[in-house]
N, C-alpha and C positions, 0 to 999 in steps of 0.2 A: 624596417628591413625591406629592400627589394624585391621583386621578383628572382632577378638570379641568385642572391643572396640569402631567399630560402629553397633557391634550387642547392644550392651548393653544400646549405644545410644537413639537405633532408627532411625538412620540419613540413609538416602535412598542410597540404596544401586550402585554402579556402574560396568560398565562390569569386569574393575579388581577385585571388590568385587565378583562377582559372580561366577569367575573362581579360586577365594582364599578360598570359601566357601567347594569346593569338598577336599582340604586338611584337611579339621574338621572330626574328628569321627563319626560315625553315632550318637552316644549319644547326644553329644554337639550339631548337627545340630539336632536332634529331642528335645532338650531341647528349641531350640529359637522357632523352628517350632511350636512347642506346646504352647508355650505362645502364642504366637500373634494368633493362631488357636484358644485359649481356651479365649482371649481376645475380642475377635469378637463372639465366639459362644458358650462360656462354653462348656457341657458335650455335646452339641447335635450333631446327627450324621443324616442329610438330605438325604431323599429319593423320590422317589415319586412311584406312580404305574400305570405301563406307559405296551404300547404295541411297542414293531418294529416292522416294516416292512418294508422287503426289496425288494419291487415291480418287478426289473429287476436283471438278472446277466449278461444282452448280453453288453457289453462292448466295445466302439470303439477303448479306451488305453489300453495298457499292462504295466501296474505299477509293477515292480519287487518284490515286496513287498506283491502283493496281491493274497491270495487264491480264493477272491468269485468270480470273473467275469469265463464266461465260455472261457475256452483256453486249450490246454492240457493238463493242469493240472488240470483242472476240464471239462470236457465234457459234463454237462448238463444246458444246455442252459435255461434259462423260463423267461417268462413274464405274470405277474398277468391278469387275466383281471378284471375293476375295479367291479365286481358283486364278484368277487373270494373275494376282498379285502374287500368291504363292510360286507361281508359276516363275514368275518376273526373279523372285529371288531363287529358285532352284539355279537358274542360271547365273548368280550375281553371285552365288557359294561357290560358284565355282573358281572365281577370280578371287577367292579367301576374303570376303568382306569381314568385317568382324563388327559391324555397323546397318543396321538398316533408319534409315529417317523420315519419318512421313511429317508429313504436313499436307493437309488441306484446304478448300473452302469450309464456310459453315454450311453445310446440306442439309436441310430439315426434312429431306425425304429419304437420306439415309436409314437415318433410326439408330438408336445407340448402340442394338447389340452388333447392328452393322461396324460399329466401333471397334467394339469390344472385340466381338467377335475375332477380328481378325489379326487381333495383338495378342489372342489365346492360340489361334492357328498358328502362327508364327512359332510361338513359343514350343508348340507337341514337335512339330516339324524342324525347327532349328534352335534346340534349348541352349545354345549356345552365344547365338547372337544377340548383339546388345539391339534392343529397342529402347530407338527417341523416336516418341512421337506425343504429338497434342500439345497445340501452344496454349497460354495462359486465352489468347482470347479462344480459343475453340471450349475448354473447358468451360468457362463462360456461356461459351453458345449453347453448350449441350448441358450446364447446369440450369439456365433459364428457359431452356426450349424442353426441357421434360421436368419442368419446376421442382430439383431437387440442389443442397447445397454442393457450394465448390469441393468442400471435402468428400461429399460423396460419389463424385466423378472422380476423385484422385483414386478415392478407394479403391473405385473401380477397376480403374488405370492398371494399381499395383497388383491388382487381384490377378489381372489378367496377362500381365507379364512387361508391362512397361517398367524400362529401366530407368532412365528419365529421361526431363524434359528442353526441349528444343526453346530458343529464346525469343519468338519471335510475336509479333501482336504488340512489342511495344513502343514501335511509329518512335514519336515525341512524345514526352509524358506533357508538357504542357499542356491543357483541357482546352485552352483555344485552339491550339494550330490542330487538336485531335478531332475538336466541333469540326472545323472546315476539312482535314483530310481524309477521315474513317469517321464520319458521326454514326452513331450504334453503334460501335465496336467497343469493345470491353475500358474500361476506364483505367485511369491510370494507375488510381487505387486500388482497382480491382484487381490487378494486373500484378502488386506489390504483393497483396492478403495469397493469390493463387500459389506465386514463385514460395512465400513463405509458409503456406500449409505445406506445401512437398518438401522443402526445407526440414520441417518438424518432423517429416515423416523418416529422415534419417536421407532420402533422395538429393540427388544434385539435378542440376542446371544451367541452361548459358542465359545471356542475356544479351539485347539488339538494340540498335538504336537505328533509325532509319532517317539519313542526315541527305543535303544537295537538294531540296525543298523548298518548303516554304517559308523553313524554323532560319531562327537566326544562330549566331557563334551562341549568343548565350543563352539560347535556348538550349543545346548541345553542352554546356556547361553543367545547366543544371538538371538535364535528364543523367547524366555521369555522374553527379554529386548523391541525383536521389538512388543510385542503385552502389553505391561508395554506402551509406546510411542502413540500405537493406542489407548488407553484407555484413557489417558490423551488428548488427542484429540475428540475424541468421545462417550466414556464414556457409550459404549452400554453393553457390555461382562458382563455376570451371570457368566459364570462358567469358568475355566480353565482347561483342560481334559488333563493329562502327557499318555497318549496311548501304553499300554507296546506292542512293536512288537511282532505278532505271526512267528513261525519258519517254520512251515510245508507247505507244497503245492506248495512253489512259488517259483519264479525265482532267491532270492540274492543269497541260502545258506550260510547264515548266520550258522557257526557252535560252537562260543561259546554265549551261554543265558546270557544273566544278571542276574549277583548275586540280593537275593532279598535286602541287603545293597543296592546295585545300585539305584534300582527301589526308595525303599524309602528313598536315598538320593535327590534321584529326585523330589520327591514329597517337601520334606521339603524345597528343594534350592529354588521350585516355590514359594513355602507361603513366603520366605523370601524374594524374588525379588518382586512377586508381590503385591504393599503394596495399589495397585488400583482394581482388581479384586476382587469382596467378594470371591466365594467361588472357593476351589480346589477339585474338584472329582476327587475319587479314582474309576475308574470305572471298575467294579469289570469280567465285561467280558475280562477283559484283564489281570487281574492282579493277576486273584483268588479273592473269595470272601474272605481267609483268610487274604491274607496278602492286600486288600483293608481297613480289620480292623484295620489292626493294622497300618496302613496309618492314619488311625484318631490321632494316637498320634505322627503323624511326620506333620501335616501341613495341610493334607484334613479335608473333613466335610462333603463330601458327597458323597453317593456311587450309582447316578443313582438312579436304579430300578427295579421292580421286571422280566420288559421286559417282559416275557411271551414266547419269541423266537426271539433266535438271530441267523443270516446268516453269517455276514461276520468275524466276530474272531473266530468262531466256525472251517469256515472253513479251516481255518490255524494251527488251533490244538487245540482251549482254548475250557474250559471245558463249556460252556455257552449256546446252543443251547437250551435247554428247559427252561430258564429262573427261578426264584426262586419263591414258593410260598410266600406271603406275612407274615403269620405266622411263617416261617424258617428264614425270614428276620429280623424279629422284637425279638426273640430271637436270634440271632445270633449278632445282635446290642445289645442289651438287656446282655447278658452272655458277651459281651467285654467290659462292662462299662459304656454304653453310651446310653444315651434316644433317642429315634429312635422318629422324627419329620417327618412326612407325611406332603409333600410341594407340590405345583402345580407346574407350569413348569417355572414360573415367579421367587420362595422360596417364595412366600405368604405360610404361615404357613398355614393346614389343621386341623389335629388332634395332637396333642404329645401324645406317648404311655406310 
């Protein structure tokens, strides 16, 4: 049997299917993409409207990849303190977030209840809002950097009022392209065990792949297969996140970009491999909000959020930094097609526009 011929099937797909699948046209891989996309969720295109926050840049890794952490190619060091942050959302409630997101460096001069702390504050002050925060590698960081288990940072986590978890730390699972890109950073295995303790603990989660590197297609195959396997096993993962690499700032030099073919070849390959994950975001800080739209007709469904302000792709070049106002959002879905659905951080539908 074919490749088209178990497209047209249905019949689940396998690592040779997936690495047969980059031979297809972009049309033909956005024609299956869009079906099973438009089969799951007709015309709608999810959002939500959410705040980041990106706490710390002081960093104990040097991930080759990265613009935000302070090192010489960025020289300015900071750490929030938490009145700074609460502060930052007094303001951000105002615009009806229903979402706050942090993500950081690994800061070893933080300190955990500096952690903690501030996902309890959050919680007295707005019991209402959904907290994501702490990727699998930070929990990592902060379970070996105060030598206790990943579960009992999770604990922590939940204790403290984390809703869940953010997908991000897992680069490329292959352990070569991870040696040369993030060596020290949480492993790939590591990275599977973290997502599936929160999994057990009854929590969800997205999941990232961070592709336009060094990895190849079928590298990008099989970090999509191995989170297709953790799914069917634990069954926690909302979102699947494809992460276009930013270029500027950092250590790979990387000097040719991904055609946008690429990008949303990639997009579509996922919706087609992953036939366990609901949804695929196109997240538009990485990708441009243009062609995150026109990702809705190769296999995504959702494009994040309005943010309000983003740190870390910004700093690498993308155009994302001040985040979208809501209204620019909702026409800009609106004018490509597609009815723009306001979701919580769960996709419990809110409003449809």
């Amino acid at each position: 049997m074919n490749i088209i011929e178990k497209l047209e099937s249905g019949e689940r797909l396998n690592y040779q299917d997936g690495v047969a699948l980059w031979e297809l046209d972009l049309f033909t891989l956005g024609k299956y993409a869009n079906e099973k996309r438009r089969a799951l969720y007709e015309d709608k295109a999810f959002f939500n409207i959410n705040r980041h926050i990106n706490p710390t840049n002081i960093c104990k890794d040097i991930c080759k990849f990265c613009a935000f952490s302070a090192n010489r190619k960025n020289p300015n060091p900071y750490t929030m303190s938490h009145e700074e942050i609460l502060n930052t959302l007094d303001e951000s409630v105002k615009h009806h977030i229903t979402e706050v997101h942090m993500v950081s460096a690994h800061n070893k001069d933080a300190g955990l209840e500096w952690y903690m702390g501030i996902f309890r504050k959050i919680k007295e002050r707005f019991p209402t809002l959904h907290v994501k925060a702490l990727t699998a590698a930070e929990i990592n960081f902060l379970a070996t950097t105060y030598d206790m288990t990943s579960e009992q940072i999770i604990d922590l986590m939940i204790e403290n009022g984390v809703d869940s978890m953010p997908g991000g730390g897992a680069e490329i699972f292959d352990e070569k392209i991870r040696e040369y890109i993030c060596k020290g950073k949480v492993s790939s295995k590591k990275w599977m065990e973290i997502h599936d303790i929160w999994h057990k603990k009854g929590k969800k989660s997205n999941a990232t792949m961070l592709f336009g590197h060094v990895e190849s297609r079928e590298h990008r195959v099989d970090h999509i297969l191995r989170l297709r396997e953790q799914q069917d096993r634990s069954g926690g993962f909302n979102a699947f996140i494809p992460l276009v690499y930013q270029r500027s700032n950092n250590y790979l030099k990387v000097e040719k970009f991904l055609s946008s073919i690429e990008i949303l070849k990639t997009y579509a390959i996922s919706r087609l491999l992953l036939d366990n994950i609901p949804h695929i975001k196109a997240y538009w800080a990485t990708s441009t909000i243009n062609l995150a739209l026109i990702a809705q007709e190769f296999g995504a469904d959702d494009l994040d959020g309005t943010i309000e302000k983003e740190s870390i792709q910004s700093a690498a070049g993308a155009k994302s930094s001040g985040g979208l106002q809501l209204q620019t959002f909702l026409d800009l879905i609106q004018t490509s097609g597609f009815v723009p659905v306001q979701r919580d951080s769960l996709y419990n539908k809110i409003e449809t526009y």
